[in-house]
C-alpha positions as CSV (number, residue, x, y, z in Angstrom):
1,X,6.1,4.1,14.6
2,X,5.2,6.8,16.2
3,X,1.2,7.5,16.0
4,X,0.1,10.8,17.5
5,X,-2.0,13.7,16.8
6,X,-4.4,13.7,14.2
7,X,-3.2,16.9,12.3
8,X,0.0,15.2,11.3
9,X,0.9,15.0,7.7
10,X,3.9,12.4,8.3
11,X,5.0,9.8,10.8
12,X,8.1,8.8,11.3
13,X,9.3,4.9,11.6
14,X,12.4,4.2,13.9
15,X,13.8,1.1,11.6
16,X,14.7,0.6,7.8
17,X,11.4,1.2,5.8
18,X,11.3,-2.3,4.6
19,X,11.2,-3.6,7.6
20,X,7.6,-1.8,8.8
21,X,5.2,-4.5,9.3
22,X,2.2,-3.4,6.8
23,X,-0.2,-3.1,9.5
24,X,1.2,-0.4,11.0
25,X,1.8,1.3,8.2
26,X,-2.2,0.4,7.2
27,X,-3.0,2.3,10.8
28,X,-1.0,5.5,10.5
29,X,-3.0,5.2,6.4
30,X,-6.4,5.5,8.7
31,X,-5.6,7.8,10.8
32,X,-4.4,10.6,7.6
33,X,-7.5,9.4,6.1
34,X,-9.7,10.6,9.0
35,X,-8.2,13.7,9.1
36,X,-7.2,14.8,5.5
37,X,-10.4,12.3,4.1
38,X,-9.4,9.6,1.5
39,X,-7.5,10.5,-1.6
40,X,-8.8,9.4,-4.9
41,X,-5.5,8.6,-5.8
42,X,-2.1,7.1,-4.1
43,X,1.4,7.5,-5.5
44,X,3.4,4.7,-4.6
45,X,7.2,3.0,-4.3
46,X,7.4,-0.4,-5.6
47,X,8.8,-2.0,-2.3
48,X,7.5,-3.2,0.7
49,X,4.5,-3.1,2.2
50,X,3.4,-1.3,-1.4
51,X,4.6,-3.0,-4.0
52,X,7.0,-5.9,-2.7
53,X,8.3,-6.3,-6.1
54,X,6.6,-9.3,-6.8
55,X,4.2,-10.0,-9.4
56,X,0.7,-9.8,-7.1
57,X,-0.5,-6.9,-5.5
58,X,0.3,-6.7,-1.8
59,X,-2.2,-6.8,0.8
60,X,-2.2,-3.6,1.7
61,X,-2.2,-2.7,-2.0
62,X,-5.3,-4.9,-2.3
63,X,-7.0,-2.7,0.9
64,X,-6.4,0.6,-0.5
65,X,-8.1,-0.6,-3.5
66,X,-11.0,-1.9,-1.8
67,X,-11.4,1.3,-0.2
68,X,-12.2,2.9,-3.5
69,X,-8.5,4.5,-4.1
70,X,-6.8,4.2,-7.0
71,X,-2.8,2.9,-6.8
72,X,-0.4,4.5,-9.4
73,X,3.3,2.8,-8.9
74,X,6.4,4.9,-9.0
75,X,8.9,3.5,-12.2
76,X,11.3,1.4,-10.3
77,X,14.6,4.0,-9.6
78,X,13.3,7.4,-11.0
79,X,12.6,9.2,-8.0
80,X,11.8,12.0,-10.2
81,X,8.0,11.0,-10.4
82,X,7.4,11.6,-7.2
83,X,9.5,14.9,-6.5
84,X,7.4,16.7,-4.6
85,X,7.1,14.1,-2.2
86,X,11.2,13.6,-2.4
87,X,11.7,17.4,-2.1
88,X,9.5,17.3,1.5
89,X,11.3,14.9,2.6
90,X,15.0,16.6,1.8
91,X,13.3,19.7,3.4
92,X,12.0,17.5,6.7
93,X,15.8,15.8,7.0
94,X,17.0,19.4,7.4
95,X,14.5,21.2,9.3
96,X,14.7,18.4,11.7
97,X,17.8,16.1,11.5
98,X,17.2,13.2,13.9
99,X,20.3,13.0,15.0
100,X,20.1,16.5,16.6
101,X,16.2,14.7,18.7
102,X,16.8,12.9,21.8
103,X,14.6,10.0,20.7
104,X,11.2,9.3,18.1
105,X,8.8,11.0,20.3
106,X,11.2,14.2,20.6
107,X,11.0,14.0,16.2
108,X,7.7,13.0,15.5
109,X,6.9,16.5,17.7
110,X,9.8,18.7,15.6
111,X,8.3,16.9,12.7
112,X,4.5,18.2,13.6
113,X,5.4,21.8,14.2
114,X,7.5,21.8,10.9
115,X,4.3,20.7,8.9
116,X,2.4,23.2,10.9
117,X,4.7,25.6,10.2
118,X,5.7,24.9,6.3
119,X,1.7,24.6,5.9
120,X,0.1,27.2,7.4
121,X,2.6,29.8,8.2
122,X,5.3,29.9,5.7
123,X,5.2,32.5,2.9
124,X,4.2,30.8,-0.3
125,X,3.1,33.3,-2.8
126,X,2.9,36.6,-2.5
127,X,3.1,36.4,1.3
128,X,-0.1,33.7,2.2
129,X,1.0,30.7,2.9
130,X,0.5,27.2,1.2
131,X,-3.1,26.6,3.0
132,X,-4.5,29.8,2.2
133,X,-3.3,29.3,-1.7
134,X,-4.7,25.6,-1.6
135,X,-7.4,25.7,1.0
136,X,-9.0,22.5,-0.1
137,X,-5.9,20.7,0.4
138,X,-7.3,20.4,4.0
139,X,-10.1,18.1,3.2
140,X,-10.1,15.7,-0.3
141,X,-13.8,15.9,0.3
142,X,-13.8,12.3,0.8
143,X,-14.5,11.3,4.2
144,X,-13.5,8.0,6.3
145,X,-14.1,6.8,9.4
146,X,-13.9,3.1,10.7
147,X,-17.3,3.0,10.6
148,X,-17.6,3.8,7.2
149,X,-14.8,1.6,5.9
150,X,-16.6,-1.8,8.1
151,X,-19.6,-1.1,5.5
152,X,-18.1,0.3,2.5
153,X,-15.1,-1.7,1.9
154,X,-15.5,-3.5,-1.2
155,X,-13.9,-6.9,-1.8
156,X,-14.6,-7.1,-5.8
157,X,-12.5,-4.0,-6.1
158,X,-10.1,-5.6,-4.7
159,X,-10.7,-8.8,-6.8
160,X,-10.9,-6.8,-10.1
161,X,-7.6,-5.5,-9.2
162,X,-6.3,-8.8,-8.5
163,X,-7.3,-10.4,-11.4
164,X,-5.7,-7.9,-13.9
165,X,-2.2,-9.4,-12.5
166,X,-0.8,-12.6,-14.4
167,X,2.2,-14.4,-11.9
168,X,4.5,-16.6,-13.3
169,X,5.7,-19.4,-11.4
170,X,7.7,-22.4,-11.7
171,X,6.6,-25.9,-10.7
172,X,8.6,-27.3,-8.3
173,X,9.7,-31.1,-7.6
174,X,6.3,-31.7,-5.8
175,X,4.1,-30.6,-8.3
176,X,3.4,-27.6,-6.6
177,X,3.9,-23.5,-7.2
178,X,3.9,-20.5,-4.3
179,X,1.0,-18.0,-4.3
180,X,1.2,-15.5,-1.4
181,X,3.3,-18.1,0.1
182,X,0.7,-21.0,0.1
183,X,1.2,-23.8,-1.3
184,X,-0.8,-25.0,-4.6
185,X,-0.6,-28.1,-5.8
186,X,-0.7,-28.0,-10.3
187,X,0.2,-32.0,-10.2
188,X,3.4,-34.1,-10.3
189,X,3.3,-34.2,-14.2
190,X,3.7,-30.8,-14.6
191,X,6.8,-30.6,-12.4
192,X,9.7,-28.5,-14.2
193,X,6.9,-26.4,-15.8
194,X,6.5,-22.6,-16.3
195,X,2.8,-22.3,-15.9
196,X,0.8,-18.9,-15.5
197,X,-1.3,-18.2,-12.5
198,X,-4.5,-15.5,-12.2
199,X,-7.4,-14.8,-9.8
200,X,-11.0,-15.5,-11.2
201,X,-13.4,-13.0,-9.0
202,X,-16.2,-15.5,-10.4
203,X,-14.1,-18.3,-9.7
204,X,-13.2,-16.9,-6.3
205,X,-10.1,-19.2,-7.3
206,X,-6.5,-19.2,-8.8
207,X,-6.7,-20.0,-12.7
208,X,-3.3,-22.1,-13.3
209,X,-2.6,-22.2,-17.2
210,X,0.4,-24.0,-19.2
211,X,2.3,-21.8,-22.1
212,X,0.0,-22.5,-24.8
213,X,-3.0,-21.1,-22.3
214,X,-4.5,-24.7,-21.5
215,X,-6.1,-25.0,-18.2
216,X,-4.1,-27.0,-15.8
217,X,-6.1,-26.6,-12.4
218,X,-8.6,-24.1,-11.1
219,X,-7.9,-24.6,-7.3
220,X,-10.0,-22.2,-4.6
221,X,-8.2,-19.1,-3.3
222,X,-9.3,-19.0,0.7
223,X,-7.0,-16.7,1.1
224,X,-9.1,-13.8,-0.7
225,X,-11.7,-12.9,1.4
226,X,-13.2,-9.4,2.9
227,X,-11.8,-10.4,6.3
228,X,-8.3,-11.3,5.2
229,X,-7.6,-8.8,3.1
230,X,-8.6,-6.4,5.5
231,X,-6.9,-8.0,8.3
232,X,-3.7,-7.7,5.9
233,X,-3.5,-11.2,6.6
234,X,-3.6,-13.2,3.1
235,X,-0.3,-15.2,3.9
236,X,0.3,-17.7,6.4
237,X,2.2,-16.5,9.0
């Protein structure tokens, strides 16, 4: 990806979405927040690095929400929820079509000036353009630095957020069940089982429960910790 000045609104990623690693996506996220400040609010597409569909938040999901931002998810194939977003794109694939841009860094600078330009210089109503009509568009008033994020991140955001997700797993032949692709053992007995799985904040564990809600193990969740959620780094590798 391609990170330059901080007035841009978008960055463009030479591969497949999907295929971003999350911490680069989580350092282009920093670098909008220090310009435009921190939204209160993120609309998001269920796939990865957002949503993954899976049935635990991601990491980065679990960052944002540490950073005080609340997460609202897309419905899986209605585009239409997020149409502004949609329509910018449409308008950014033919202001600048990339196959016309002898490589990323020649787009990411066609992309710039057409922000610029759609922004602050294009008539919106009545002749002014879209910053003069929506002036505090420029700043959500909410500021961030990595300064501020090393003190103010807040882990039991993140576990509150966790917790209100129930995963459902099946036990496998060794008695154990995948969370964030570690390995938890539930016990050899309960092999074949569907079992229920949820974060404790007071716990700081994983609460596994049979189908009638009986406690089956309480195991420690290491992997939930300021450093590793903020590291985006909650799986092994």
């Amino acid at each position: 990806m391609s990170v330059r000045e901080p007035s841009c609104r978008r960055s463009f990623f030479p591969s497949v979405w999907n295929e971003v690693p999350a911490p680069a996506v989580q350092a282009v996220l920093r670098q909008a927040f220090g310009r435009w400040g921190r939204p209160a609010r993120l609309r998001l597409d269920n796939g990865w690095p957002w949503g993954g569909w899976n049935d635990l938040p991601t990491a980065l999901a679990l960052w944002l929400v540490g950073l005080g931002i609340e997460l609202t998810f897309n419905p899986p194939c209605q585009p239409q929820h997020n149409g502004v977003v949609e329509k910018a794109q449409d308008t950014g694939q033919r202001w600048c079509p990339p196959a016309d841009c002898a490589g990323v860094a020649a787009l990411q600078e066609q992309l710039d000036a057409m922000d610029q330009l759609q922004r602050d210089e294009y008539p919106y109503v009545e002749g002014h353009s879209r910053s003069a009509i929506f002036p505090g568009l420029c700043h959500s008033g909410r500021s961030y630095t990595p300064a501020w994020e090393e003190q103010a991140w807040d882990l039991s955001r993140a576990e509150a957020y966790l917790s209100a997700s129930v995963a459902v797993r099946q036990v496998g032949k060794k008695g154990q069940v995948s969370i964030y692709a570690w390995r938890y053992s539930v016990g050899s007995r309960n092999q074949g089982q569907t079992i229920c799985v949820q974060y404790v904040p007071e716990e700081k564990g994983w609460l596994m429960t049979d189908h009638e809600g009986k406690t089956l193990r309480l195991v420690p969740a290491p992997e939930i910790t300021r450093e590793r959620i903020r590291a985006l780094d909650i799986s092994p590798k």
